[in-house]
DRENVEXTOR-5190 format. One line per 3 residues: their letters; for each residue x, y, z of N, C-alpha, C. Coordinates in steps of 0.05 Angstrom, whole numbers, always signed. Example, Ala and Ser with C-alpha at 12.3 -4.5 7.8 and 13.67 -1.06 7.14 Angstrom:
# residues 2
as = +264:-114:+156:+246:-90:+156:+264:-66:+156; +257:-45:+142:+273:-21:+143:+258:+1:+157
//
This chain:
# residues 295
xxx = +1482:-598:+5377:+1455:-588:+5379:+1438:-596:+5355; +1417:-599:+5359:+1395:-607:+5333:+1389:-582:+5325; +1383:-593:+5289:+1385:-579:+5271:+1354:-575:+5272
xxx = +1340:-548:+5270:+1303:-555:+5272:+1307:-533:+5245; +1270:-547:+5220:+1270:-539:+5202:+1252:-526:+5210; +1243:-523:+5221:+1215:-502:+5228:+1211:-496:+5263
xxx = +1198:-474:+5272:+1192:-471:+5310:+1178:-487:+5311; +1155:-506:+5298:+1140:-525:+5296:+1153:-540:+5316; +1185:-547:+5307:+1203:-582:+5321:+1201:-570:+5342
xxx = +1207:-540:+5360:+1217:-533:+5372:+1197:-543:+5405; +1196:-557:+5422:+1178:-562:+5447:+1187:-530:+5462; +1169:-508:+5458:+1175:-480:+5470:+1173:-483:+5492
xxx = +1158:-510:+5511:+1155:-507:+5546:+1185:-525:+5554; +1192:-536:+5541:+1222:-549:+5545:+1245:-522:+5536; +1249:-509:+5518:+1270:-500:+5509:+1268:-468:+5525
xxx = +1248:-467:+5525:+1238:-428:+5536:+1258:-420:+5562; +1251:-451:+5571:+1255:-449:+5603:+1278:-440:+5610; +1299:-427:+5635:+1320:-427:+5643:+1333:-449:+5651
xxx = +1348:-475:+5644:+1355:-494:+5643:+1384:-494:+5670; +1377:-485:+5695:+1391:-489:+5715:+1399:-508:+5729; +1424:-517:+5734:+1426:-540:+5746:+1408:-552:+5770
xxx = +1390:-566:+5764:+1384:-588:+5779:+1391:-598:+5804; +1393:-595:+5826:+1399:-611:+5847:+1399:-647:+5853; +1371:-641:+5843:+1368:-672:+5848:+1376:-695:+5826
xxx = +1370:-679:+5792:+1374:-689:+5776:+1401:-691:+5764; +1412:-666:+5776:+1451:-660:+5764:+1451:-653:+5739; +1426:-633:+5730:+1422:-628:+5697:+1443:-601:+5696
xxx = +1459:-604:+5675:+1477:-580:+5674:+1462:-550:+5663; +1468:-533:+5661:+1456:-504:+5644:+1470:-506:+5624; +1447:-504:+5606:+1459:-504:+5565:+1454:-483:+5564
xxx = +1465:-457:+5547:+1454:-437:+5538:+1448:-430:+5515; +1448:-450:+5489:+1443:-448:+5474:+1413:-461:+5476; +1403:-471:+5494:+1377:-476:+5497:+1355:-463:+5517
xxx = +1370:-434:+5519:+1350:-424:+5542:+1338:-402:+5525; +1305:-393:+5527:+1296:-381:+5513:+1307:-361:+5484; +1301:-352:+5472:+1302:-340:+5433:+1322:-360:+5428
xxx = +1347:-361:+5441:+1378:-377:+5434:+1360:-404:+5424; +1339:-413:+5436:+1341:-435:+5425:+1322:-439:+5398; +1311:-408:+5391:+1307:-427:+5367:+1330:-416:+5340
xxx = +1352:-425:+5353:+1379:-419:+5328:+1393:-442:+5331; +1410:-439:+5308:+1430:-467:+5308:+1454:-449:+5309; +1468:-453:+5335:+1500:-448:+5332:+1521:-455:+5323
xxx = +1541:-448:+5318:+1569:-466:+5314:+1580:-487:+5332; +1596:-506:+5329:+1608:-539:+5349:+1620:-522:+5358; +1633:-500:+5351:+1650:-482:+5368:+1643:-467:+5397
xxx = +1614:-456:+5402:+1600:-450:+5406:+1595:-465:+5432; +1574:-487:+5424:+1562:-507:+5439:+1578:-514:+5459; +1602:-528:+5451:+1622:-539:+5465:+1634:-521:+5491
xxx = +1628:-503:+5493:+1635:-487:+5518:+1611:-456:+5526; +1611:-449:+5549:+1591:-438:+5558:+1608:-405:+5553; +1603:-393:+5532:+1615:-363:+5515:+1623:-347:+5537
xxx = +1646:-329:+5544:+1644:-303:+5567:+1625:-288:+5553; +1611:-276:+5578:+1596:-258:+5582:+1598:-228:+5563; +1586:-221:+5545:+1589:-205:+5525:+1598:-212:+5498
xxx = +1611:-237:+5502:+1629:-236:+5477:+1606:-254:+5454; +1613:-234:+5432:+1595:-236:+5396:+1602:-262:+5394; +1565:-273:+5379:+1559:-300:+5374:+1543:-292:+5349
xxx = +1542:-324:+5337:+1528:-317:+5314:+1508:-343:+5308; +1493:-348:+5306:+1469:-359:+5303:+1456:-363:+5274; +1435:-391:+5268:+1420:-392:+5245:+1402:-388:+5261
xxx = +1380:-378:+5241:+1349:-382:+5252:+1338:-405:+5242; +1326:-425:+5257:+1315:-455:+5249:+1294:-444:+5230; +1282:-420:+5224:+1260:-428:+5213:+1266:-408:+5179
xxx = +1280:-397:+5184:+1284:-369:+5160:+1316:-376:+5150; +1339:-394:+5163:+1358:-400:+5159:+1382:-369:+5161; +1362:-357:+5160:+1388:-327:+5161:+1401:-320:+5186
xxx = +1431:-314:+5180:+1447:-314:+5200:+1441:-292:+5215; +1441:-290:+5245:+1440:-272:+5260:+1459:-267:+5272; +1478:-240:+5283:+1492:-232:+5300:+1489:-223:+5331
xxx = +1498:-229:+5355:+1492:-221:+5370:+1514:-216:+5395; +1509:-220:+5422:+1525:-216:+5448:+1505:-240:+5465; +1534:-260:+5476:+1521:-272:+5501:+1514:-257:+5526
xxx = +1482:-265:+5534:+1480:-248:+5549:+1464:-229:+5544; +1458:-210:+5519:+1450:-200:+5506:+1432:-211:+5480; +1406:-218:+5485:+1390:-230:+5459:+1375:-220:+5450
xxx = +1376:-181:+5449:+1352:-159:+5427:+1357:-170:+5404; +1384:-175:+5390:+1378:-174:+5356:+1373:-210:+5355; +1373:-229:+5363:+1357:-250:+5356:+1325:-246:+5366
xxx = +1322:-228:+5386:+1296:-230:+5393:+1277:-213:+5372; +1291:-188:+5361:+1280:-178:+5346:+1278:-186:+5313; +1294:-199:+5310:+1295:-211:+5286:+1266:-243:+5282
xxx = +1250:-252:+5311:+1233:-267:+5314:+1214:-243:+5313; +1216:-225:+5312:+1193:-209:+5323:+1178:-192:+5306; +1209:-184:+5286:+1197:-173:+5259:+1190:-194:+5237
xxx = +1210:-221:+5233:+1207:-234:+5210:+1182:-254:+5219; +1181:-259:+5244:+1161:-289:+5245:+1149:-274:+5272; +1134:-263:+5263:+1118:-250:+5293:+1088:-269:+5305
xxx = +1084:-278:+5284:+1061:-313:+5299:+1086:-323:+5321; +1096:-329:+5307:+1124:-349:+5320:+1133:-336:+5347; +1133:-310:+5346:+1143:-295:+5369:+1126:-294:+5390
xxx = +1098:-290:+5379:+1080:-277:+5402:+1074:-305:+5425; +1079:-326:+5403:+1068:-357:+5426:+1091:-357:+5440; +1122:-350:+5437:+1139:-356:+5440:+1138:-337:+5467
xxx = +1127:-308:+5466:+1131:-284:+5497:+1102:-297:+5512; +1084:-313:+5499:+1061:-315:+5518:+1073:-335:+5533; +1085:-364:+5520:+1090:-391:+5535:+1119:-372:+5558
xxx = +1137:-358:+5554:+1163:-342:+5569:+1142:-327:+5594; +1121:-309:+5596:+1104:-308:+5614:+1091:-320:+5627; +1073:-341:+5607:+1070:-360:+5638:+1081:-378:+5657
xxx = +1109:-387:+5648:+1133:-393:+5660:+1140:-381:+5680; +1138:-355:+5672:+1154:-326:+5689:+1133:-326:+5717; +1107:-319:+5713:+1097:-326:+5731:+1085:-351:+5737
xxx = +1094:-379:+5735:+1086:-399:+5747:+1120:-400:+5772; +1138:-386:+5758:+1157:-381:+5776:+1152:-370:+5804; +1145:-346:+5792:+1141:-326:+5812:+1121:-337:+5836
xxx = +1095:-350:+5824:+1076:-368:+5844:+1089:-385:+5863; +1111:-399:+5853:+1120:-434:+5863:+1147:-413:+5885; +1159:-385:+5876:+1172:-375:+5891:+1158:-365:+5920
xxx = +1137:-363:+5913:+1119:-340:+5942:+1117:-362:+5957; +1106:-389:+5947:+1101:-420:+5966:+1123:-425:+5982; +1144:-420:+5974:+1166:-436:+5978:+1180:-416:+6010
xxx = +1172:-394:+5988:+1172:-360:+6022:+1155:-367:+6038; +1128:-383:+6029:+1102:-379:+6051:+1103:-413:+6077; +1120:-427:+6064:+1123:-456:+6067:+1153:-465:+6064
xxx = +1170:-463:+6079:+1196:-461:+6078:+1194:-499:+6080; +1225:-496:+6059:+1228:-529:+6061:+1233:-547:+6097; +1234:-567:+6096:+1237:-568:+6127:+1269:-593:+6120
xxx = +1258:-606:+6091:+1285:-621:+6087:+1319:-609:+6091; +1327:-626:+6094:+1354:-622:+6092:+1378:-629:+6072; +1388:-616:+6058:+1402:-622:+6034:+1426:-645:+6048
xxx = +1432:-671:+6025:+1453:-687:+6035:+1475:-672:+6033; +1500:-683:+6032:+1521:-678:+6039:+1530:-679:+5990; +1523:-695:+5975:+1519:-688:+5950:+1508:-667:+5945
xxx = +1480:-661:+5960:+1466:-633:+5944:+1481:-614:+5951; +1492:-609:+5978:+1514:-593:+5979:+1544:-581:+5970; +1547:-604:+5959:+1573:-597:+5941:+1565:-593:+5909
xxx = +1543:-603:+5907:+1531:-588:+5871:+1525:-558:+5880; +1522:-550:+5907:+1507:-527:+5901:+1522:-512:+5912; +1557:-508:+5922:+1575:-495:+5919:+1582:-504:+5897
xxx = +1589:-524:+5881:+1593:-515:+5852:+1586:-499:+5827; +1557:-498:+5839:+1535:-481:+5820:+1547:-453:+5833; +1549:-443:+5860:+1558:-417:+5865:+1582:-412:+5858
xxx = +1607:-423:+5862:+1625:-424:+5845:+1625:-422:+5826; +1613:-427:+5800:+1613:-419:+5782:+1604:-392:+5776; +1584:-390:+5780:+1571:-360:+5782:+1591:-343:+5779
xxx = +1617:-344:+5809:+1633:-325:+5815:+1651:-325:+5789; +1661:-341:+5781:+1677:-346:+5756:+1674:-329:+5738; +1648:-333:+5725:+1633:-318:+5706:+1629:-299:+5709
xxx = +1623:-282:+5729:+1621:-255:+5736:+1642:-244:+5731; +1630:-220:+5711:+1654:-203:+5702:+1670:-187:+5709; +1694:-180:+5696:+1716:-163:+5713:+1707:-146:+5721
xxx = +1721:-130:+5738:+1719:-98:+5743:+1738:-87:+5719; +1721:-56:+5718:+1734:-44:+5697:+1769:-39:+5694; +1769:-31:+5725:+1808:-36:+5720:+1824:-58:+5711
xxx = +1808:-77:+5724:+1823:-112:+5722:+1820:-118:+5688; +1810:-102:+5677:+1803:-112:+5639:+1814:-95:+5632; +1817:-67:+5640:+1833:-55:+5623:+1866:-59:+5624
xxx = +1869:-66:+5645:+1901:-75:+5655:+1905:-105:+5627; +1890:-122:+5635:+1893:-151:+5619:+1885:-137:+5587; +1864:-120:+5579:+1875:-105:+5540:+1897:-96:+5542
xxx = +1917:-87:+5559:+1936:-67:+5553:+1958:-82:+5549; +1955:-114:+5563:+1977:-140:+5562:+1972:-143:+5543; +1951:-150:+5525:+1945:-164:+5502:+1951:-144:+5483
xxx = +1944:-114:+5485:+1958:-91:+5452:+1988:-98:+5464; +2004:-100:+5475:+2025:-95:+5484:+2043:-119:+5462; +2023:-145:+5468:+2041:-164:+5465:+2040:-175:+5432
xxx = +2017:-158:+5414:+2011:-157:+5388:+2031:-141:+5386; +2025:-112:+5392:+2040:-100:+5383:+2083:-100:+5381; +2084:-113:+5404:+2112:-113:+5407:+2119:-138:+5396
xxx = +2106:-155:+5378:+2113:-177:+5376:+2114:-177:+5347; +2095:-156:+5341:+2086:-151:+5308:+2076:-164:+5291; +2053:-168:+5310:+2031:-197:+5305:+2011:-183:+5287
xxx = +1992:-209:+5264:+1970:-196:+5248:+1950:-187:+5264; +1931:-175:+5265:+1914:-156:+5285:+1898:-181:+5290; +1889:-196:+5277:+1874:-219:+5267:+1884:-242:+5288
xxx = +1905:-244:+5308:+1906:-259:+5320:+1897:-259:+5344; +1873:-231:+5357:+1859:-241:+5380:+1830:-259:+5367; +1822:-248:+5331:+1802:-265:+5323:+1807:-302:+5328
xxx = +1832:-304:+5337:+1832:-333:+5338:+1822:-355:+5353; +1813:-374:+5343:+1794:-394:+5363:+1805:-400:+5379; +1833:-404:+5376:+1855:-424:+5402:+1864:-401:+5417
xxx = +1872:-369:+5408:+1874:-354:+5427:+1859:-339:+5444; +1835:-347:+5438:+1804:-338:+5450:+1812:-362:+5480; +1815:-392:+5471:+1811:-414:+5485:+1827:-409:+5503
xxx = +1852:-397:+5500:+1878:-397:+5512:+1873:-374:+5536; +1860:-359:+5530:+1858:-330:+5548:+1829:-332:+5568; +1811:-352:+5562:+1790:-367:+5571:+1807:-375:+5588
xxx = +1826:-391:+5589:+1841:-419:+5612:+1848:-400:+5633; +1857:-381:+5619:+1876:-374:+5643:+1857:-353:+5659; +1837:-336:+5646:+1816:-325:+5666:+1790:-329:+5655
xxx = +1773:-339:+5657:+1749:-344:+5651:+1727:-313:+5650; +1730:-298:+5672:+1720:-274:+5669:+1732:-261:+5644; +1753:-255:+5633:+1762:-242:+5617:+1747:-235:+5590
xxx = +1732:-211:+5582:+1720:-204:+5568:+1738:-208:+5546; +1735:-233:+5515:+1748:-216:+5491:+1741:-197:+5477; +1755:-187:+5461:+1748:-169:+5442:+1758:-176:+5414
xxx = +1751:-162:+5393:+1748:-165:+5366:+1781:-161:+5346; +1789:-161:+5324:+1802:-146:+5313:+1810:-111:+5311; +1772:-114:+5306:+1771:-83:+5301:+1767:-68:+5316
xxx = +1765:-84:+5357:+1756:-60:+5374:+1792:-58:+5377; +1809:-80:+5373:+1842:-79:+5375:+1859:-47:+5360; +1842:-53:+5337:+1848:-33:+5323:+1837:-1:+5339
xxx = +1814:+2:+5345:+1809:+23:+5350:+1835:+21:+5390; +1833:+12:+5404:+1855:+3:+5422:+1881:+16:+5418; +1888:+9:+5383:+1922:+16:+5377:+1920:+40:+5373
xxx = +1897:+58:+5360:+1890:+83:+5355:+1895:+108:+5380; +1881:+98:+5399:+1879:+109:+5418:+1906:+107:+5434; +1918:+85:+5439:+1946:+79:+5453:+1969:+99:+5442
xxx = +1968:+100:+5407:+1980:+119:+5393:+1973:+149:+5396; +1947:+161:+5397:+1945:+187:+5401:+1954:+196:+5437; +1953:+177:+5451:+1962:+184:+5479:+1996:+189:+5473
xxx = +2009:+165:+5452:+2035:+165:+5455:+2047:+195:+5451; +2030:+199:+5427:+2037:+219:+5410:+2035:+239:+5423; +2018:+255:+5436:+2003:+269:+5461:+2031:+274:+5481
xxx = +2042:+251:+5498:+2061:+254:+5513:+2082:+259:+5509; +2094:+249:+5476:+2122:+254:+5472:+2121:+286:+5449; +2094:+300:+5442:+2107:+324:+5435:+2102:+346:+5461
xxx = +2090:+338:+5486:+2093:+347:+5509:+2125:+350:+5521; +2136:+325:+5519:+2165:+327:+5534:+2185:+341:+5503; +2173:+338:+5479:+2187:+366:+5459:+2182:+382:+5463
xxx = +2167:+400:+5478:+2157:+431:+5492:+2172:+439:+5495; +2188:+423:+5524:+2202:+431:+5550:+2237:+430:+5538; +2236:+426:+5517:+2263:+427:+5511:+2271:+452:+5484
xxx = +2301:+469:+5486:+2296:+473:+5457:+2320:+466:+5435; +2327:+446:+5438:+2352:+437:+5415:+2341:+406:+5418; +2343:+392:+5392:+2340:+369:+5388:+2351:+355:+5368
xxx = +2356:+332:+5366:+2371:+316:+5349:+2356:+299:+5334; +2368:+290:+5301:+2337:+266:+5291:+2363:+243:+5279; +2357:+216:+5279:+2371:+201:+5259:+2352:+190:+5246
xxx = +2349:+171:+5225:+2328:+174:+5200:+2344:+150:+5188; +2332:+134:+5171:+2338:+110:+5158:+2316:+105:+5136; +2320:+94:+5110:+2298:+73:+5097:+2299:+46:+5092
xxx = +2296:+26:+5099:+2291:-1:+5094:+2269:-15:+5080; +2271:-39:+5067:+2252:-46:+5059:+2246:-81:+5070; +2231:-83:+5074:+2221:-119:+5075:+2194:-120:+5069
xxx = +2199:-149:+5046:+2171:-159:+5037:+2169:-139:+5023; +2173:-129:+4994:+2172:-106:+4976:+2164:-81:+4989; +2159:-82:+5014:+2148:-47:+5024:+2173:-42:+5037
xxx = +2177:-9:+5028:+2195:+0:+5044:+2185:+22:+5064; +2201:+39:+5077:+2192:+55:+5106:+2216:+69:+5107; +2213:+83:+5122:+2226:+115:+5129:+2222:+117:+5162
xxx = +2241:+114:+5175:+2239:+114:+5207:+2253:+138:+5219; +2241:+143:+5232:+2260:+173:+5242:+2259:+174:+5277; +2277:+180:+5295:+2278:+174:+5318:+2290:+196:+5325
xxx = +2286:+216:+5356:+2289:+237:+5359:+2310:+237:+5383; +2326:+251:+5393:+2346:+246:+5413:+2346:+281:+5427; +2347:+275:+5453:+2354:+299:+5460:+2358:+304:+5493
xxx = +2371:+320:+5511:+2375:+318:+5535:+2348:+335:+5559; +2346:+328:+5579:+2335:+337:+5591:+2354:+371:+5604; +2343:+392:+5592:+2356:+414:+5604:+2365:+415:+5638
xxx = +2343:+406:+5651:+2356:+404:+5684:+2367:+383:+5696; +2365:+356:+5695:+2381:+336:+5695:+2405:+325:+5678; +2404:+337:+5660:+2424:+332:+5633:+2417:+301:+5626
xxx = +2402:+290:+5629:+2389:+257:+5626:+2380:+253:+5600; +2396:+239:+5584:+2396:+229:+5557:+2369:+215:+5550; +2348:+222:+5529:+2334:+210:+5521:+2331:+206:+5494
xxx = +2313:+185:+5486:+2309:+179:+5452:+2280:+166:+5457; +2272:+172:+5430:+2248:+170:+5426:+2233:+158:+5399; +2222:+146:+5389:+2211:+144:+5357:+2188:+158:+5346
xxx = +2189:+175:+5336:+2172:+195:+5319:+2157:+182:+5304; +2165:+163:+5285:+2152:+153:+5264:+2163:+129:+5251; +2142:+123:+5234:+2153:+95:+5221:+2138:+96:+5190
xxx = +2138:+113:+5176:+2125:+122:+5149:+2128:+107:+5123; +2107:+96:+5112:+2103:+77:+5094:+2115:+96:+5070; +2138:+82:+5056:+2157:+92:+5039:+2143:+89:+4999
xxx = +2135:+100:+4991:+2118:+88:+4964:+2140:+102:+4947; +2140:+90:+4915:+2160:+92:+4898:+2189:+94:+4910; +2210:+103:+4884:+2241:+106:+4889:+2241:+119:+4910
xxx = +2268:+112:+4920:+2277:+131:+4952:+2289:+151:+4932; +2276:+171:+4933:+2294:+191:+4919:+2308:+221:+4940; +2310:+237:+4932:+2315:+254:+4952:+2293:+274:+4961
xxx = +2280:+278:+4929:+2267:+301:+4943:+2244:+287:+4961; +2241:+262:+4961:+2216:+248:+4970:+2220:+249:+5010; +2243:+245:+5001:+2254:+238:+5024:+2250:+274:+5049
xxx = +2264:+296:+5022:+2257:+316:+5026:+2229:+325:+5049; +2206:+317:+5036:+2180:+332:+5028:+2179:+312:+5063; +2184:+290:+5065:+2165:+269:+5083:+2188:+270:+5117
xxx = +2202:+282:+5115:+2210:+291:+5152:+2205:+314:+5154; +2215:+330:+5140:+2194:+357:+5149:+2167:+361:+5167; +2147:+336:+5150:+2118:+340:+5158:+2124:+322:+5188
xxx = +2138:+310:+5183:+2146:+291:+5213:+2152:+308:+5235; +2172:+330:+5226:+2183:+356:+5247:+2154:+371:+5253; +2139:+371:+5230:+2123:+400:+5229:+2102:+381:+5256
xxx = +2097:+351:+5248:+2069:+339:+5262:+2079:+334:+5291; +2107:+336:+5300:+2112:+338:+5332:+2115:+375:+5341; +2106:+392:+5320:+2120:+416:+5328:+2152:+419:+5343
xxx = +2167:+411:+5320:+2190:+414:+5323:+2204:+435:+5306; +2188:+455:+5295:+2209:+469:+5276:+2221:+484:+5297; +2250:+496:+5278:+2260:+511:+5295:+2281:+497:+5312
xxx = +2284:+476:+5327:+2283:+461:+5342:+2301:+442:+5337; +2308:+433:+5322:+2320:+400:+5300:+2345:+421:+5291; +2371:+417:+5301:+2397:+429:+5304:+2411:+410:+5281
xxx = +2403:+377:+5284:+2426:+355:+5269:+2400:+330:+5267; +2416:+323:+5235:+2399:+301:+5232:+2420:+279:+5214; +2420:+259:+5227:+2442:+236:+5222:+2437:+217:+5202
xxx = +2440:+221:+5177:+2424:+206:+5151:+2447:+175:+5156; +2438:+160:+5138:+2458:+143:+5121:+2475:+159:+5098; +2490:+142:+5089:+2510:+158:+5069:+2512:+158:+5041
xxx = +2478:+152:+5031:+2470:+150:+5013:+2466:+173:+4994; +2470:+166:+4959:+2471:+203:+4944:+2436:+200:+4952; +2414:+186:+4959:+2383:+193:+4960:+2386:+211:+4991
xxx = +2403:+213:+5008:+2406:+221:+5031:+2418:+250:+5026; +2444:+251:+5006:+2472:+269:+5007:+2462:+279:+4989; +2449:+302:+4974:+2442:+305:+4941:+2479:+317:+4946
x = +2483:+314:+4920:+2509:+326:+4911:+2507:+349:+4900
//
């Protein structure tokens, strides 16, 4: 895309416009050149493919150079950012977008009042199931069908014990694009809030099935990798009416200074106390360590 130093470069009756495929001409739809979008300079990243629907873009302004944030699809904060910083610039920019709008609207009522009599060839026809076809593509999931495909993707971070930072990735953005084009991404940090919530449900259901029981069992370990160590504790116990063996993981607690005992002391307790398990915890299966055994 060209680089413009001022809205001056910008031809506003060329760029304003909705840039829809063409029939006759076979002009493709750019979207970095359909009205506000175009007066920004995007990333090659960007350009090179047509963004899913919602997903955060980021933009220069040709004329102020400051970066803007936004949603494909969504153009209030580029539009408002023309509106507060360069509002000359803006107002020619909603007058030339109106009379577009209605030279549309005019050339649409003709077209209702005077129906074509031509007949599309057997080419215009297959551009213009491709143009509808696409449409369908792009149209976004239903709410079930996206939350099913986030729950694949925390699933496969999480069980894999991936950096959070790997849905931010360009190639795994590209990769999840291929395989469904509707597929809304999402961020790091909506991931994060994702693992938050997945965890308070976990948490929610497994001191529910501690209710219904009253004897329970804990085994407990500390390890370290990569200088951090941890404190894991895993809970065992039978179903009173089936007699059906279960186990469970309570926790996985970031271990700071010596493993000592009383540390060790102070930090399952709160583990027992945060499933409401006192009372309850009959045996707990340490290693055979003196930070485990005080003597």
């Amino acid at each position: 895309m060209a680089s413009y130093e001022s809205l001056d470069e910008i031809d506003l009756e060329e760029n304003s416009a909705v840039e829809v495929e063409d029939i006759s001409s076979q002009k493709s739809f750019v979207w970095y050149k359909v009205g506000i979008f175009a007066f920004f300079v995007f990333s090659k990243e960007l350009t090179d493919i047509t963004p899913p629907y919602n997903q955060n873009i980021r933009g220069k302004c040709g004329l102020c150079k400051k970066f803007i944030s936004g949603r494909h699809g969504a153009n209030t904060n580029f539009s408002r950012h023309y509106e507060q910083i360069h509002p000359s610039k803006y107002s020619t920019f909603k007058l030339q977008n109106e009379k577009e709008k209605q030279a549309k609207k005019s050339e649409k009522r003709k077209r209702v009042e005077t129906p074509a009599k031509t007949k599309l060839t057997d080419n215009q026809k297959i551009a213009a199931k491709a143009r509808a076809s696409e449409f369908f593509v792009r149209a976004p999931l239903l709410l079930t069908e996206q939350e099913k495909i986030n729950q694949r993707i925390l699933d496969y971070i999480i069980a894999d014990a991936l950096p959070l930072s790997t849905v931010d990735s360009y190639f795994f953005k590209k990769m999840l694009q291929a395989l469904n084009p509707k597929n809304v991404l999402f961020s790091s940090k909506t991931l994060c809030s994702l693992i938050t919530k997945d965890f308070k449900k976990f948490h929610s259901n497994l001191k529910a099935s501690f209710g219904k029981v009253s004897v329970i069992s804990l085994t407990t370990d500390i390890w370290s990798s990569r200088h951090r160590s941890f404190l894991g504790v895993t809970a065992h116990w039978l179903d009173e009416v089936t007699f059906q063996r279960h186990s469970a993981a309570m926790g996985l607690k970031r271990f700071t200074g010596s493993h000592t005992f009383y540390k060790i002391a102070n930090l399952i307790p709160s583990i027992i106390l945060d499933y409401g398990l006192t009372g309850k915890v009959q045996h707990i299966v340490t290693a055979n360590g003196s930070n485990f055994v005080k003597g």
